[in-house]
C-alpha positions in Angstrom: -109.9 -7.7 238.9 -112.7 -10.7 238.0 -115.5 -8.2 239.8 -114.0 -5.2 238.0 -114.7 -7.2 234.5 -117.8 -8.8 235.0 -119.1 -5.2 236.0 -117.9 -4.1 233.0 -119.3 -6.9 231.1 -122.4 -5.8 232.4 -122.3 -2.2 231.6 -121.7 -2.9 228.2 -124.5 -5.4 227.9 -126.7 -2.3 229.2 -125.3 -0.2 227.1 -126.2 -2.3 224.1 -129.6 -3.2 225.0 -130.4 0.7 224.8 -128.5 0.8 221.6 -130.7 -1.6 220.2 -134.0 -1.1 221.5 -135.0 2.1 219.7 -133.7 0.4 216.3 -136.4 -2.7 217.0 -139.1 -0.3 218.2 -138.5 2.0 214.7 -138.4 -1.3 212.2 -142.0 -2.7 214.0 -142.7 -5.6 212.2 -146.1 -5.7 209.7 -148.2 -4.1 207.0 -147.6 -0.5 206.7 -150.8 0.7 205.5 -154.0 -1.0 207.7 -157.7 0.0 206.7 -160.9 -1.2 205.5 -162.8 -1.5 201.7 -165.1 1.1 200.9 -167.9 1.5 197.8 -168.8 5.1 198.4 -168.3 5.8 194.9 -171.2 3.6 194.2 -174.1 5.6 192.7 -176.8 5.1 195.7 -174.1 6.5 198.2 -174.9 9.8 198.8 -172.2 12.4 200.1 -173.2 12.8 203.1 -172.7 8.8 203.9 -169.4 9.2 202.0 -168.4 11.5 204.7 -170.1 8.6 207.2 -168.0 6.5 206.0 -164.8 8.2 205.7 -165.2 9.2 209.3 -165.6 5.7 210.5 -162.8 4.4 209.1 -160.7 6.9 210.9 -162.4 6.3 213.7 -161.2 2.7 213.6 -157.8 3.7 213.3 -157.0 3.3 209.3 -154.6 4.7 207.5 -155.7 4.0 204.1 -159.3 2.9 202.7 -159.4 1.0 199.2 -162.2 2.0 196.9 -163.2 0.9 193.6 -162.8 3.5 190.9 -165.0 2.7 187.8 -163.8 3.6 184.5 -166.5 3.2 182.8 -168.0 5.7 185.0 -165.2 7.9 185.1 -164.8 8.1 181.2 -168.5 7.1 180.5 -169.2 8.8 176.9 -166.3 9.0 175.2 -162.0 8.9 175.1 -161.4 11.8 177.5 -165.1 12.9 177.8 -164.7 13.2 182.1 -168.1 12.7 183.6 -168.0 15.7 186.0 -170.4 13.9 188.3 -168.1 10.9 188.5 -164.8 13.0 188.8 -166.5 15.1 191.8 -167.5 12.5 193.7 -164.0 10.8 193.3 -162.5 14.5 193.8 -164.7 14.5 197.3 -163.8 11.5 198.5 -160.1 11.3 197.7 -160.0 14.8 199.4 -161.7 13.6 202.5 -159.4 10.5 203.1 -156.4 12.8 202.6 -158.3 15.3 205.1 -158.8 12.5 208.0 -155.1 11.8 207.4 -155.3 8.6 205.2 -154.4 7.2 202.1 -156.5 5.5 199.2 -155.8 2.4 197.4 -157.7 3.6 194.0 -158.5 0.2 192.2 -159.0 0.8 188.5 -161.8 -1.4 186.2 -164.4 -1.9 184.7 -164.1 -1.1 180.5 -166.7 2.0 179.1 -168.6 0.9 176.2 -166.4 2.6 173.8 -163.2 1.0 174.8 -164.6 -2.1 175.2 -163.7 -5.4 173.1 -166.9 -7.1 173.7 -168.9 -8.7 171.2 -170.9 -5.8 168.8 -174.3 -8.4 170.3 -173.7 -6.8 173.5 -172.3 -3.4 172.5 -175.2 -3.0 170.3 -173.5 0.3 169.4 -173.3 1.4 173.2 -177.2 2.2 173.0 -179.2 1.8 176.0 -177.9 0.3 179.5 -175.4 -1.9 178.2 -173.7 -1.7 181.2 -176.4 -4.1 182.3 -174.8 -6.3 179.1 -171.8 -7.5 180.9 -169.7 -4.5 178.5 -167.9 -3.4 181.5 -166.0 -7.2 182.1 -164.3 -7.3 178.6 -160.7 -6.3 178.5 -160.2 -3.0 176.5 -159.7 -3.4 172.8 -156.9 -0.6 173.1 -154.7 -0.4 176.3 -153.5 3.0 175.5 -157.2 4.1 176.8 -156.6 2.2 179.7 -153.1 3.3 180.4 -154.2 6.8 179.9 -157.0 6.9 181.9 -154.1 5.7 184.7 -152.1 8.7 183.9 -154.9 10.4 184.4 -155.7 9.2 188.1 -152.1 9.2 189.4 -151.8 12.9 187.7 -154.6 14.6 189.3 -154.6 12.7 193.0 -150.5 11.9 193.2 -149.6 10.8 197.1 -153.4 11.0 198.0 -153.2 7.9 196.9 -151.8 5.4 198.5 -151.7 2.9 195.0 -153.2 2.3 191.9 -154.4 -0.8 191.5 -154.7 -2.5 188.3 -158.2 -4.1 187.9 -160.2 -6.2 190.4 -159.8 -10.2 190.2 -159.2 -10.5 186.7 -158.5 -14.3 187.7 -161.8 -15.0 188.3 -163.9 -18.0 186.9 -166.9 -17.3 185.4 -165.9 -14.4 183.9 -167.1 -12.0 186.6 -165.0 -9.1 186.5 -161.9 -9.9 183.3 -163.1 -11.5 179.8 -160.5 -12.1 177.3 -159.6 -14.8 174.4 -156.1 -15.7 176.6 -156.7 -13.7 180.5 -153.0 -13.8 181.7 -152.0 -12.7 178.5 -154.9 -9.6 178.3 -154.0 -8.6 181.8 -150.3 -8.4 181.6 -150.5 -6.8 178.2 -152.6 -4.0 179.8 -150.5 -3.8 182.7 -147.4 -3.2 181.0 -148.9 -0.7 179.1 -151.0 0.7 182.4 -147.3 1.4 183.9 -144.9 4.2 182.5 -148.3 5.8 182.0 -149.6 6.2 185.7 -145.4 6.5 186.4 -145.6 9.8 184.2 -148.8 10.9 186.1 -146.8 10.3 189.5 -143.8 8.9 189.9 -144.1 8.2 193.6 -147.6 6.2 193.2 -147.3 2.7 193.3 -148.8 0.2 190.7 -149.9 -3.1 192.1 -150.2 -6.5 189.9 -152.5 -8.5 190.0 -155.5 -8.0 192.5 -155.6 -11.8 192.9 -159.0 -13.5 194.3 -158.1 -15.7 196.6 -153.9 -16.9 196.6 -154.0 -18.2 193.0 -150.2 -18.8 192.7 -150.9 -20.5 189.1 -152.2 -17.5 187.6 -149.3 -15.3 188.8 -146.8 -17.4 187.4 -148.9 -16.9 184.3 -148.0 -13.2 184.7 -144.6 -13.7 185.1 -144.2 -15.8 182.1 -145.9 -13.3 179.7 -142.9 -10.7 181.5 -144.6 -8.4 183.6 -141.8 -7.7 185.8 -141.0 -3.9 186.2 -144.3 -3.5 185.3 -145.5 -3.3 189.1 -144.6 -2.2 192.8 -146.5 -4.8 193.8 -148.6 -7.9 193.8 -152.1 -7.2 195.7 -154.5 -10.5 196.3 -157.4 -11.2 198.2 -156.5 -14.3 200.8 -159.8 -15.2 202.2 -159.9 -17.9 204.5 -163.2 -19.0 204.0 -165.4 -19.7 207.5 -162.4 -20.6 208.9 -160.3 -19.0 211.6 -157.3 -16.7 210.1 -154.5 -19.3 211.7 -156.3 -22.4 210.4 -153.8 -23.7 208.2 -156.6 -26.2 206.4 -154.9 -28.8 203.8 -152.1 -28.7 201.9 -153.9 -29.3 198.7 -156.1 -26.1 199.2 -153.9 -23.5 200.6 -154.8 -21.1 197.0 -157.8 -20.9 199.5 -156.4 -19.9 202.8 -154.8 -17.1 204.8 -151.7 -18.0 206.0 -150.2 -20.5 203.7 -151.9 -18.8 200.4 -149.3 -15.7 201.7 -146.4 -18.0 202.1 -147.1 -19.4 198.5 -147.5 -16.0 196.4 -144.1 -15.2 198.1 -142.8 -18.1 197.3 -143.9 -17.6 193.6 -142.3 -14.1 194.2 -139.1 -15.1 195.3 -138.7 -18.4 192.3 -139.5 -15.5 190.0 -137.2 -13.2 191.4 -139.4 -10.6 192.5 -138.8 -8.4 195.3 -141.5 -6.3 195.5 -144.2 -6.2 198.5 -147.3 -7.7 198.7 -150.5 -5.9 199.4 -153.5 -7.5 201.0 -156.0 -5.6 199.4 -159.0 -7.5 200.8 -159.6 -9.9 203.4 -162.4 -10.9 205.7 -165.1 -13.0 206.8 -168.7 -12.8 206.3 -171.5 -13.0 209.1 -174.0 -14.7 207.1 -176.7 -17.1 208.0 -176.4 -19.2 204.8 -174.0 -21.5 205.1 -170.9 -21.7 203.2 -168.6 -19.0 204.2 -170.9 -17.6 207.0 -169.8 -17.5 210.6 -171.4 -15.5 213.8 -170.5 -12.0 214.3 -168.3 -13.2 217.3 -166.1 -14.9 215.2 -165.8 -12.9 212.2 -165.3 -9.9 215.3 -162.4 -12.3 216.7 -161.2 -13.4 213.1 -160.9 -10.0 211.9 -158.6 -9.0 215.6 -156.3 -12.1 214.9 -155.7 -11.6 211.1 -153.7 -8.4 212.0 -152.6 -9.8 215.2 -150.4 -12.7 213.0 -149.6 -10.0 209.9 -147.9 -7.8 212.9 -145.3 -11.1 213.3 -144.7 -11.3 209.1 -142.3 -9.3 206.6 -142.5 -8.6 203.6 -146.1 -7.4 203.8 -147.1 -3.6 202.7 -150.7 -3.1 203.5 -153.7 -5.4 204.9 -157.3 -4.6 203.8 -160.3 -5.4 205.4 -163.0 -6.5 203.1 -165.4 -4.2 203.8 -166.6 -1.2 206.3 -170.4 -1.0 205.5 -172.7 -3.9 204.9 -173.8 -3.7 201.1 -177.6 -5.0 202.1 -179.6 -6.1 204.4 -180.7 -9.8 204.0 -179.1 -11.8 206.6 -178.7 -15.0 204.7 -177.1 -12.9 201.3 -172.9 -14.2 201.5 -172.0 -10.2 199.9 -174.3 -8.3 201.8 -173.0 -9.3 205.6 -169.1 -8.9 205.2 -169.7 -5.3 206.8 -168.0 -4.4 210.5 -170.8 -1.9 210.5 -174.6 -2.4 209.3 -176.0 -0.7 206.3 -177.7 1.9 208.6 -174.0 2.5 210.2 -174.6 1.1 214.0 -171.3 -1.1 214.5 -171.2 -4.8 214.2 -168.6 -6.5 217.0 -165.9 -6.2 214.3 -166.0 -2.7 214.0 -164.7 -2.5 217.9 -162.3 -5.1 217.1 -160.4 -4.1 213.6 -160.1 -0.7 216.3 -158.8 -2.8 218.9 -156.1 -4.3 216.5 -155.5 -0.8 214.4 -154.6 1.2 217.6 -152.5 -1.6 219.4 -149.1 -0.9 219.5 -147.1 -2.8 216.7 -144.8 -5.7 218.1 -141.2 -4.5 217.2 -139.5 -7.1 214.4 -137.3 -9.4 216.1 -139.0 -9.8 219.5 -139.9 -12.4 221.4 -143.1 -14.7 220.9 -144.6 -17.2 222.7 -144.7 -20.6 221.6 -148.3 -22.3 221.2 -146.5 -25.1 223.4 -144.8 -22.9 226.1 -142.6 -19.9 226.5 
């Protein structure tokens, strides 16, 4: 009778291992969308390089691309004026994403001259090339034109698009991409207004908060406290680690500036402010630079840029990771912005470009598996 049992203890153990297994292998743990930041919207990108760039990225394995989507370009002379050059070249790319079977993160900035509340010294009646002026960094003195403009997008692109993403680093010091009297206040205030609108252009496009440089947990609760919640589908930031390796966990005191622990502390805002929704890495990376600072070899931001996604794959809660960027934006070796490319400007591939492939195309680790200690098994 014992043998009769412990076989049939068995079986059932068999039996539920099988039962399980396909459950775990269909929730795999980690982002959802995976890709890589492109600017071929940028005026010196022709269409040809677009298509480059497009093909690339699928080539590497991504499922969405983030690009930024200038307003003031978009809506350049005037409240619903369309510059059909602009919408075209948007139109193309959006297109050819969708084409190569991947999604686009469309982040929305930048104010046109009209809308803008900057100073009348710099507006100087929107003559000449005030976006040379610093016009474009000032919030919008009317965020119906903003909000409209969002139907606008999520109206004519719908599930193209991956998400619409409110602004870029509005948090910024120095006032390099959000200018405003009170910035927490300005943002939220054009968020909430930014929302029902690109919900009536789509209702299945998501609207992210926030687009955070760096984990800046303070500005966020900011947010919260001037009652942006149900304003959003999710919080995007930009955790950049710096020179340092993506599991270097540096010092307590300046985790807003890390990988790892600036995640854990946005979710932790998240969760104090009872906020459910996902987060979305919208950029991350490292740069290859010979200047110092931030600059590391292009074996280690090859290796850095593998073992980012390698530790997101083991995390929840996580709806996309973004690598900051495909293309190099220049060619001096020393400049920190130009050399954060995993191919060069003239499109032969960096090391990183084989490994963000290498960690696109692995197999994701199924949520609840196994992993190995660093200290043994």
């Amino acid at each position: 009778m014992r043998l009769i049992l412990t076989r049939a203890l068995f079986l059932l153990v068999v039996l539920a291992a099988f039962a399980v297994a396909p459950a775990a292998q269909a929730e795999a743990a980690g982002p959802d969308f995976k890709g890589v930041q492109l600017h071929s919207l940028w005026g010196d990108v022709s269409y040809a390089e677009m298509d480059r760039e497009l093909d690339l990225s699928q080539q590497a394995g991504a499922n969405v691309v983030r690009v930024d989507v200038g307003w003031s370009s978009l809506e350049t002379g005037g409240k619903g004026q369309i510059s059909s050059w602009y919408r075209d070249k948007l139109d193309h790319f959006v297109n050819g994403a969708s084409a190569r079977g991947i999604k686009v993160i469309a982040g929305l900035w930048s104010t046109p001259c009209w809308a803008s509340s900057a100073p009348e010294t710099k507006k100087q009646g929107c003559a000449g090339s005030w976006w040379d002026r610093g016009v474009t960094m000032y919030a919008p003195s009317n965020n119906q034109d903003f909000a409209d403009i969002s139907r606008w997008i999520t109206s004519r692109y719908g599930t193209k698009l991956a998400a619409l993403e409110v602004w870029n680093e509005p948090n910024l010091p120095e006032d390099r991409f959000w200018i405003a009297n009170d910035e927490p206040a300005a943002y939220a205030a054009m968020l909430k207004a930014a929302y029902p609108a690109a919900k009536q252009g789509n209702a299945n496009v998501p609207v992210l908060a926030g687009s955070l440089a760096s984990a800046d947990r303070p500005f966020l609760e900011q947010l919260y406290a001037h009652g942006i919640k149900g304003s959003f589908d999710g919080i995007s930031i930009h955790p950049y680690n710096e020179w340092r390796d993506p599991a270097d966990r540096w010092q307590e005191q300046y985790k807003k500036y890390t990988f790892l622990p600036g995640i854990e502390w946005i979710q932790d805002a998240q969760r104090a402010a009872g906020d459910d929704k996902p987060l979305w890495l919208t950029e991350f990376g490292w740069t290859s630079c010979s200047g110092g600072g931030w600059c590391v070899d292009q074996t280690r931001q090859a290796s850095y840029t593998k073992k980012a996604y390698e530790l997101l794959n083991g995390m929840s809660g996580i709806k996309a990771a973004v690598t900051y960027n495909l293309r190099e934006k220049g060619t001096d070796p020393a400049s920190f912005e130009d050399n954060f490319g995993l191919v060069n400007k003239d499109f032969s591939p960096k090391p990183a470009f084989t490994a963000l492939k290498e960690a696109l195309t692995a197999a994701p680790r199924p949520r609840g598996s196994p992993r190995r200690s660093a200290t043994g098994p």
